[in-house]
N, CA, C and O atoms as CSV, one atom per row, in Angstrom:
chain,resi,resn,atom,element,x,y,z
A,1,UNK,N,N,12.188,-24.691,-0.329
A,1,UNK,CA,C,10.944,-24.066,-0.755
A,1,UNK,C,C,10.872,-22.653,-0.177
A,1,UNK,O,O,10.898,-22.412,1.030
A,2,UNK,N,N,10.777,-21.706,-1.187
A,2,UNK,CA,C,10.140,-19.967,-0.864
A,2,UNK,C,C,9.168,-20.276,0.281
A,2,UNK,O,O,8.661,-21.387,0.434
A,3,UNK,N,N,8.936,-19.197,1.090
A,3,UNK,CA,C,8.057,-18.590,1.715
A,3,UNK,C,C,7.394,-17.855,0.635
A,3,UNK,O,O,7.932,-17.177,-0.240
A,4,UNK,N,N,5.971,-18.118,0.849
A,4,UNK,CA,C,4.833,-17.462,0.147
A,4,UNK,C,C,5.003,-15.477,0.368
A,4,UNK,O,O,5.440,-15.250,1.496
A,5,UNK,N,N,4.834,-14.587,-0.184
A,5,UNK,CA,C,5.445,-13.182,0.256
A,5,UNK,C,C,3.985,-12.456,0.338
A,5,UNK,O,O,2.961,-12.998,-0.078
A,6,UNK,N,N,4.011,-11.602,0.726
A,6,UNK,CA,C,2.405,-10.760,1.090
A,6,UNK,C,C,2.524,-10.329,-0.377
A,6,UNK,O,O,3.387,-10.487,-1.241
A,7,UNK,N,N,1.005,-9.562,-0.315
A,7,UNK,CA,C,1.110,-9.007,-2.205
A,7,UNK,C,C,0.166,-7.624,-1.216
A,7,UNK,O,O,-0.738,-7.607,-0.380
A,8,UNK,N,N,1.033,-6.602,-1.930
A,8,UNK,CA,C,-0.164,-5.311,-1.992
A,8,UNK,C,C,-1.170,-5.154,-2.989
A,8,UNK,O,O,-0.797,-5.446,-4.125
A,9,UNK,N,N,-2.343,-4.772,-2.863
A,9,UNK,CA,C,-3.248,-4.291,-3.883
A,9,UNK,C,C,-3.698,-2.982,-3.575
A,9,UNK,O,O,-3.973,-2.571,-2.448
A,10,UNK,N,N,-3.770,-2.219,-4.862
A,10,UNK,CA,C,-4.212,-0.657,-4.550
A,10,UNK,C,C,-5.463,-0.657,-5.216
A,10,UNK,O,O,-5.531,-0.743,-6.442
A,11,UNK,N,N,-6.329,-0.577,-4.577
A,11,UNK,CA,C,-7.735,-0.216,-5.570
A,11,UNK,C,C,-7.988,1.253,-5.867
A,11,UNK,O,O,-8.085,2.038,-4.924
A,12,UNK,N,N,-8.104,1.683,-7.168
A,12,UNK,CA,C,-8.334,3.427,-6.940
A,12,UNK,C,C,-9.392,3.199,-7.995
A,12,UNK,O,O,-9.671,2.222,-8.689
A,13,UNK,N,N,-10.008,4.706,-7.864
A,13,UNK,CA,C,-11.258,5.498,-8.793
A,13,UNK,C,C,-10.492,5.596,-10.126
A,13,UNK,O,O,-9.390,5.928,-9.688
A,14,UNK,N,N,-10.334,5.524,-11.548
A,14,UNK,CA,C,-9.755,6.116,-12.282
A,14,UNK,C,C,-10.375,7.255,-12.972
A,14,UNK,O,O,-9.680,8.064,-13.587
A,15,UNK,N,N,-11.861,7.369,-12.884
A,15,UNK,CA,C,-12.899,8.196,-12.712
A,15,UNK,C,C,-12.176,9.345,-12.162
A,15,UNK,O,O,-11.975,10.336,-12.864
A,16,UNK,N,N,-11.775,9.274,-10.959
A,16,UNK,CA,C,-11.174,10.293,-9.750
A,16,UNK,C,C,-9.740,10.601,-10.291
A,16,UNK,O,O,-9.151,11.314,-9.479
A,17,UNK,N,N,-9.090,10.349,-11.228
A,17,UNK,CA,C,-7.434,10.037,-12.010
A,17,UNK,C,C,-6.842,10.242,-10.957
A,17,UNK,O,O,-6.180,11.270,-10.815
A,18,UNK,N,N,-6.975,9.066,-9.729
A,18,UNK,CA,C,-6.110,8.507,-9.136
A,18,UNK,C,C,-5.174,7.679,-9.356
A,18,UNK,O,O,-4.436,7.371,-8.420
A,19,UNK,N,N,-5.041,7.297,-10.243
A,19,UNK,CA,C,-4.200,5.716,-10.757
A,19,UNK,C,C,-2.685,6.517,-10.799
A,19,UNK,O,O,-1.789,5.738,-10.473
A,20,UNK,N,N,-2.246,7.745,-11.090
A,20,UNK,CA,C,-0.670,8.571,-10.339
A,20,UNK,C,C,-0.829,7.821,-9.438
A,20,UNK,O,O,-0.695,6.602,-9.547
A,21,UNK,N,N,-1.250,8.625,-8.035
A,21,UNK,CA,C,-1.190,8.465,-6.555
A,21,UNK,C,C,-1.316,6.833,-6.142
A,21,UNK,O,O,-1.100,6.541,-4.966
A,22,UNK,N,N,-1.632,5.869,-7.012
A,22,UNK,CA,C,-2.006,4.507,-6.807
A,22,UNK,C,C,-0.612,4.521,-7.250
A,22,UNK,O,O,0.259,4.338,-6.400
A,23,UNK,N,N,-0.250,4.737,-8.617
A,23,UNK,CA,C,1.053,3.845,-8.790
A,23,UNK,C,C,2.276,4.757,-7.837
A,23,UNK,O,O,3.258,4.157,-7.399
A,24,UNK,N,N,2.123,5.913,-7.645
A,24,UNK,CA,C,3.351,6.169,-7.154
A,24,UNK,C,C,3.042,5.354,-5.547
A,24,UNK,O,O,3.853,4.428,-5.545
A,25,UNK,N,N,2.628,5.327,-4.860
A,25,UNK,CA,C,2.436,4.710,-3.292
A,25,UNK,C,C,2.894,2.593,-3.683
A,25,UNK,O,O,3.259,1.640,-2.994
A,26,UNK,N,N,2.672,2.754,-4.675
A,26,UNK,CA,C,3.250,1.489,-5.052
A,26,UNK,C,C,4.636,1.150,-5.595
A,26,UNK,O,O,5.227,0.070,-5.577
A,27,UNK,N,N,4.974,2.226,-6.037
A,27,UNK,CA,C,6.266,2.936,-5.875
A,27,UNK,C,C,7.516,2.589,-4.783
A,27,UNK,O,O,8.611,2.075,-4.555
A,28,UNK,N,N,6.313,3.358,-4.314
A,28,UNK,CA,C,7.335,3.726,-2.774
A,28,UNK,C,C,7.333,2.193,-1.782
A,28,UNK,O,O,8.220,1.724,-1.068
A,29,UNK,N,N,6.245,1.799,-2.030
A,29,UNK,CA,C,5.894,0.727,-1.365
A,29,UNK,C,C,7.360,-0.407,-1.580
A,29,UNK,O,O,8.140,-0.717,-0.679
A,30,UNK,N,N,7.432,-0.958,-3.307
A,30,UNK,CA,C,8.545,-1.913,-3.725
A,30,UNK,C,C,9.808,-1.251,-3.334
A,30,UNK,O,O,10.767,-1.938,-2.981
A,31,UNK,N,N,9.876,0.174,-3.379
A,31,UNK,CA,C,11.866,0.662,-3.128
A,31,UNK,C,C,11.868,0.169,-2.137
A,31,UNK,O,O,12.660,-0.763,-1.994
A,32,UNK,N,N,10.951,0.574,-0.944
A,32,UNK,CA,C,11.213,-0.283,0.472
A,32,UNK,C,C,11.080,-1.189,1.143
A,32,UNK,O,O,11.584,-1.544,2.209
A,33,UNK,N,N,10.175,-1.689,0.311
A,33,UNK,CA,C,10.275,-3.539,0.665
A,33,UNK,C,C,10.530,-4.444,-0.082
A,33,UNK,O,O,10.526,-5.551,0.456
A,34,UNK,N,N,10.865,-4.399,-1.648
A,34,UNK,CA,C,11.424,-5.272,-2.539
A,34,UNK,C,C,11.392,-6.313,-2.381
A,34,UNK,O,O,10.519,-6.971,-2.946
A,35,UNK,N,N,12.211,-6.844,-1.650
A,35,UNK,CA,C,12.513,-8.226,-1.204
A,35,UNK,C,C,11.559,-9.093,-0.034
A,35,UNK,O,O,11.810,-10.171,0.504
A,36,UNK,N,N,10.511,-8.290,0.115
A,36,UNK,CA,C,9.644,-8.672,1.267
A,36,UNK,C,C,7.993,-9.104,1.015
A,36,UNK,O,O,7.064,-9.716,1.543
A,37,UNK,N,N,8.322,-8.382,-0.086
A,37,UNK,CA,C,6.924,-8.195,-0.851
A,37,UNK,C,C,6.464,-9.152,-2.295
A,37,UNK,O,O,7.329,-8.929,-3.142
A,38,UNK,N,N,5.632,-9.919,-2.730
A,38,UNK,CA,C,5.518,-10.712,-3.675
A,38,UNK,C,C,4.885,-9.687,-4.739
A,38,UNK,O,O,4.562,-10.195,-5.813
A,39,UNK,N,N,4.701,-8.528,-4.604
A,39,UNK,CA,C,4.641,-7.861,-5.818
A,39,UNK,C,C,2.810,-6.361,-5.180
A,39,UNK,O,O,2.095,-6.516,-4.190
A,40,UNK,N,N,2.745,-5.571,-5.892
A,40,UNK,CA,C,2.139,-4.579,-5.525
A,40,UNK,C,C,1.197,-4.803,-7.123
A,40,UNK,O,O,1.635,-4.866,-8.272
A,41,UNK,N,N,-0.504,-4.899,-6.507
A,41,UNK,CA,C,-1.359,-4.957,-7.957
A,41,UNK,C,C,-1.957,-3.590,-7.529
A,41,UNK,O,O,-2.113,-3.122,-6.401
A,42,UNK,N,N,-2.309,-2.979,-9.006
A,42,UNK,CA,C,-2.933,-1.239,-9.099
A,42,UNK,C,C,-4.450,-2.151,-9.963
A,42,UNK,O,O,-4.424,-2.874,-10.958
A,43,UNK,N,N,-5.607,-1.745,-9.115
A,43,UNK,CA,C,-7.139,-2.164,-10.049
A,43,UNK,C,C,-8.048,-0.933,-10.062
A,43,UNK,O,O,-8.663,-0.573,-9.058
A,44,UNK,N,N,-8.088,-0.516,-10.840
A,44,UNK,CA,C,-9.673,0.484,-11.228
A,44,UNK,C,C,-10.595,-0.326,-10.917
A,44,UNK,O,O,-10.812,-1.496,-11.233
A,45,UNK,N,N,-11.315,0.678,-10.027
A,45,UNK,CA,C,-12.760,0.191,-9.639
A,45,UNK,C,C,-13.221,0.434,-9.910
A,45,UNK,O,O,-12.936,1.587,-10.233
A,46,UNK,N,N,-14.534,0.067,-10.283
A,46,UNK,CA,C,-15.473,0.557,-11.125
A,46,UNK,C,C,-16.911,1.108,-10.355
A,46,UNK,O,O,-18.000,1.206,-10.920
A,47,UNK,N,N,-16.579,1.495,-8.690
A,47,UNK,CA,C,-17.077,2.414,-8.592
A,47,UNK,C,C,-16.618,3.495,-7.812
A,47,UNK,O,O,-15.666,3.273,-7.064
A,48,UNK,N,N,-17.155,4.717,-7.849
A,48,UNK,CA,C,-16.232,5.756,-7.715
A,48,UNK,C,C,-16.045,6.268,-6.589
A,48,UNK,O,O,-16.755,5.813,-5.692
A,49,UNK,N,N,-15.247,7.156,-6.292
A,49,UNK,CA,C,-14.425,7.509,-4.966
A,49,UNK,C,C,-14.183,6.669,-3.445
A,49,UNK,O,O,-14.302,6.914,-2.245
A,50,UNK,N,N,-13.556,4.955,-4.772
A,50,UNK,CA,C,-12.619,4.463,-4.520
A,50,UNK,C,C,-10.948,4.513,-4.346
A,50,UNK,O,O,-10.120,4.585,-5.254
A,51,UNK,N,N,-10.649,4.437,-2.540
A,51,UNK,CA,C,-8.858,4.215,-3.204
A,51,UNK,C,C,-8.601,3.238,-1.695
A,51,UNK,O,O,-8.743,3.631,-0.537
A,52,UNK,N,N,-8.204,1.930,-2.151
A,52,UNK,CA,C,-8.135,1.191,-0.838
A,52,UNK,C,C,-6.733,0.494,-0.855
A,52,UNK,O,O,-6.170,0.209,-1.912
A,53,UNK,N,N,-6.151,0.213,0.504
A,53,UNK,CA,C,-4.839,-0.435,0.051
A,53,UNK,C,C,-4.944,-1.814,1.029
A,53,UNK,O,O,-5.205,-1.681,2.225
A,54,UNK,N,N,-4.774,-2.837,0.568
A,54,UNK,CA,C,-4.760,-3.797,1.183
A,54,UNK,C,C,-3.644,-4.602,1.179
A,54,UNK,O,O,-2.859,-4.673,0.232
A,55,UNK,N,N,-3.511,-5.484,2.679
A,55,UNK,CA,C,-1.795,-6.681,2.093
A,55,UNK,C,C,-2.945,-8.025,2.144
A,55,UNK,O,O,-3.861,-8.020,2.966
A,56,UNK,N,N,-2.794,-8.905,1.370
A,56,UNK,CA,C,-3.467,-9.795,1.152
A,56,UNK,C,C,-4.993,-9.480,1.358
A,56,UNK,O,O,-5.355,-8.565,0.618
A,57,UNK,N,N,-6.138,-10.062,2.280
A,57,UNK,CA,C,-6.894,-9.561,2.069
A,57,UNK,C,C,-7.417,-8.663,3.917
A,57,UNK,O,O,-8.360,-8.637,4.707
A,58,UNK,N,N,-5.956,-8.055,3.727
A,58,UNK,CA,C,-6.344,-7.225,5.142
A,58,UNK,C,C,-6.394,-5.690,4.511
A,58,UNK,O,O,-5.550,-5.482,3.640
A,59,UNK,N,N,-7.229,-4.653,4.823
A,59,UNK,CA,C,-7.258,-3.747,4.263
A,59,UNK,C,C,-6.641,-2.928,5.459
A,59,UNK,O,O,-6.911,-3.024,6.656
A,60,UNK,N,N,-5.778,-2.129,4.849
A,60,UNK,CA,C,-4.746,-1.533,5.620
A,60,UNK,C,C,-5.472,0.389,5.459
A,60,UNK,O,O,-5.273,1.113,6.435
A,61,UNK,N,N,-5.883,0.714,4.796
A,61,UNK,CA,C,-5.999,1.792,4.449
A,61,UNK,C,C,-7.522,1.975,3.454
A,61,UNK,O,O,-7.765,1.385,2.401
A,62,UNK,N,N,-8.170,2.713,3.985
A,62,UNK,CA,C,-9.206,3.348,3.180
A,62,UNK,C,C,-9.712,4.563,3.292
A,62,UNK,O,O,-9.914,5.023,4.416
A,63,UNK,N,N,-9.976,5.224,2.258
A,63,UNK,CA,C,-9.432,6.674,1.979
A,63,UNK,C,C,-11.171,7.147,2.622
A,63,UNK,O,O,-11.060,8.190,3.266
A,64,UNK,N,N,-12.309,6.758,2.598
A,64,UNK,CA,C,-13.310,7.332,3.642
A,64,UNK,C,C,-13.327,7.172,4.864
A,64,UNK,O,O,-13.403,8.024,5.749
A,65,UNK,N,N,-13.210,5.393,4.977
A,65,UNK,CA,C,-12.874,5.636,6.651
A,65,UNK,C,C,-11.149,6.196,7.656
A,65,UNK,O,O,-10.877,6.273,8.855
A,66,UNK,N,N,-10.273,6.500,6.225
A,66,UNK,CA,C,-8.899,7.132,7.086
A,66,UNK,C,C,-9.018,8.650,6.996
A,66,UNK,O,O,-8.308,9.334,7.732
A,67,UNK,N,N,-9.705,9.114,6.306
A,67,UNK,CA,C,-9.709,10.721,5.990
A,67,UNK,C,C,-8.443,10.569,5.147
A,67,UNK,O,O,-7.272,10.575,5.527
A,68,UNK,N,N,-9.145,10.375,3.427
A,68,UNK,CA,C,-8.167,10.806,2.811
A,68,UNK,C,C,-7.130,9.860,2.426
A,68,UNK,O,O,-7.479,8.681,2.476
A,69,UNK,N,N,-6.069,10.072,2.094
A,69,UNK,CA,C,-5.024,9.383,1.598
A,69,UNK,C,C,-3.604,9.866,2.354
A,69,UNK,O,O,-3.108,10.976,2.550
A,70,UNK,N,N,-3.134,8.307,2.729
A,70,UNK,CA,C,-1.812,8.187,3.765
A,70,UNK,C,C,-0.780,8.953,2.828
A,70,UNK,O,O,-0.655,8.853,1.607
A,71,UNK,N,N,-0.087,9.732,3.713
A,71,UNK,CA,C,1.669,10.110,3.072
A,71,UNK,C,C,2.649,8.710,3.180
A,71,UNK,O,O,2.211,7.695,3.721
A,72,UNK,N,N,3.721,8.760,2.730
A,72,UNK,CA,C,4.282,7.596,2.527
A,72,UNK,C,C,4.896,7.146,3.935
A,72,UNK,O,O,5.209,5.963,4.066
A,73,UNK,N,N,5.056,7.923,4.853
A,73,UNK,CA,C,5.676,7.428,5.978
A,73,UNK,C,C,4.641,6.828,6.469
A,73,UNK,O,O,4.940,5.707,6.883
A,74,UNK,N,N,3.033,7.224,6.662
A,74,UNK,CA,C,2.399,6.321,7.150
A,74,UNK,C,C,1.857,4.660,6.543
A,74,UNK,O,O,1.572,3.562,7.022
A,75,UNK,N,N,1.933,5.249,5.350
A,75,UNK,CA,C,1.713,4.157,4.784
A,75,UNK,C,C,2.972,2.968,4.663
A,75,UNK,O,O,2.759,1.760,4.767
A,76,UNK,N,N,4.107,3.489,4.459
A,76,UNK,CA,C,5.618,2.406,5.027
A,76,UNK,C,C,4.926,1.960,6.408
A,76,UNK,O,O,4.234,0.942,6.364
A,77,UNK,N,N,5.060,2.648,7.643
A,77,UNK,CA,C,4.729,1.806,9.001
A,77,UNK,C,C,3.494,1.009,8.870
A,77,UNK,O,O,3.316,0.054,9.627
A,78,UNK,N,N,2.397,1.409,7.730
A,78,UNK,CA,C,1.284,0.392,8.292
A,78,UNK,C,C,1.364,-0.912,7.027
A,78,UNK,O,O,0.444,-1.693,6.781
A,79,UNK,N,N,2.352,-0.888,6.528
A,79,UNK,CA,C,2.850,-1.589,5.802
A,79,UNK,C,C,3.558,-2.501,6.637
A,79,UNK,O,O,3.127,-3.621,6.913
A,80,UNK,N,N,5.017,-1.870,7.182
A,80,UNK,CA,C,6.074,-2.746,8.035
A,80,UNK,C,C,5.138,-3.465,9.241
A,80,UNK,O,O,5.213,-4.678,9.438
A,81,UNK,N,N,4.427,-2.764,9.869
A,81,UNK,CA,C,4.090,-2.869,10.979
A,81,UNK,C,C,3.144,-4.898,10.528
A,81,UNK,O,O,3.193,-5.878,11.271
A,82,UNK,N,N,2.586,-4.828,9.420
A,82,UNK,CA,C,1.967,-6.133,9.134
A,82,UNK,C,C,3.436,-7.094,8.752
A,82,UNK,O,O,3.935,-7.930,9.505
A,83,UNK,N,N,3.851,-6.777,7.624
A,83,UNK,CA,C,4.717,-7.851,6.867
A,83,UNK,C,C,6.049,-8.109,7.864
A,83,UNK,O,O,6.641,-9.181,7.989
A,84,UNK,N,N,6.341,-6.923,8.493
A,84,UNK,CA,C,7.914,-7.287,9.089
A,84,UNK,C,C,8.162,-6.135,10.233
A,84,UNK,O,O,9.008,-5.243,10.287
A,85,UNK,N,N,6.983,-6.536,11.225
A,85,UNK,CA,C,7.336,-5.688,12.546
A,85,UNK,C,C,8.357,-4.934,13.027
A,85,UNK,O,O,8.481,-3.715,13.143
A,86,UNK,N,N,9.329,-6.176,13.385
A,86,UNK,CA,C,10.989,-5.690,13.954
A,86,UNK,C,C,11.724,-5.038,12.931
A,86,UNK,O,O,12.935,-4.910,13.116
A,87,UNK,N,N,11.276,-4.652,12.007
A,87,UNK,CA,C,12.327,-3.734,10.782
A,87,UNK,C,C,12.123,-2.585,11.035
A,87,UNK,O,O,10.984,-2.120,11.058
A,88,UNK,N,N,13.338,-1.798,11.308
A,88,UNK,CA,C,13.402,-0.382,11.002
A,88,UNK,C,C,13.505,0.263,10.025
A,88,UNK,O,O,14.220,0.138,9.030
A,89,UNK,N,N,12.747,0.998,10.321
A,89,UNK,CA,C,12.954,2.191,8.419
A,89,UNK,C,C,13.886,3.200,8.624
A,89,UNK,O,O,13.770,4.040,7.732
A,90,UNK,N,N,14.607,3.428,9.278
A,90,UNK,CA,C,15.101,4.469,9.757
A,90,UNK,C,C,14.793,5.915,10.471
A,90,UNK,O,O,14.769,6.147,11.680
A,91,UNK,N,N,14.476,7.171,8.962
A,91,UNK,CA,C,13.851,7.876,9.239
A,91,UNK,C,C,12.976,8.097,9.608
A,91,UNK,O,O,12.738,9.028,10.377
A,92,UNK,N,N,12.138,7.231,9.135
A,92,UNK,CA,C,10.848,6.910,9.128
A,92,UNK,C,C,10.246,6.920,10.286
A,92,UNK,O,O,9.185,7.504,10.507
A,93,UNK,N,N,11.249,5.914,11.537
A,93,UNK,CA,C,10.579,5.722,12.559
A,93,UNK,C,C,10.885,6.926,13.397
A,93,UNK,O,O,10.385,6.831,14.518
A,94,UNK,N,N,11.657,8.194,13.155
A,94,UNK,CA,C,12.014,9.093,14.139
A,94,UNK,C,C,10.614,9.761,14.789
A,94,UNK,O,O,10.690,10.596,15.690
């Protein structure tokens, strides 16, 4: 039997035509964890100047209380740092 896999969800404004920046961070998210990850969901919210990223229902990122929106290196570590601690990203971690 599988192990159950975390799932990302990106909530964005589409109001705000965030749904790029949602899918590309989801993007980036599967090249580097593929195999770790049970899959990355993108939802329009339906209210506005929404963009939240959560792994199951832990919210990892929110764009009022983080100032803004993570670059991908932060968002890889606060990613790894939940699903798979001891993994190195390489560059990432320099």
């Amino acid at each position: 039997m599988s192990k159950i896999k975390p799932t990302v969800t990106i909530c964005y404004c589409p109001g705000c035509n965030w749904l790029l920046r949602a899918s590309w961070m989801g993007q980036e998210l599967l090249s580097t964890f593929s195999t770790s990850l049970g899959g990355v969901t993108l939802i329009p919210s339906d209210v506005g100047g929404v963009f939240e990223i959560c792994i199951d229902d832990v919210i990892i990122w929110e764009r009022k209380r983080d100032g803004g929106f993570p670059d991908a290196k932060t968002l890889k570590k606060r990613v790894r740092d939940i699903i798979e601690p001891e993994r190195d990203l390489g560059h990432l971690d320099a």
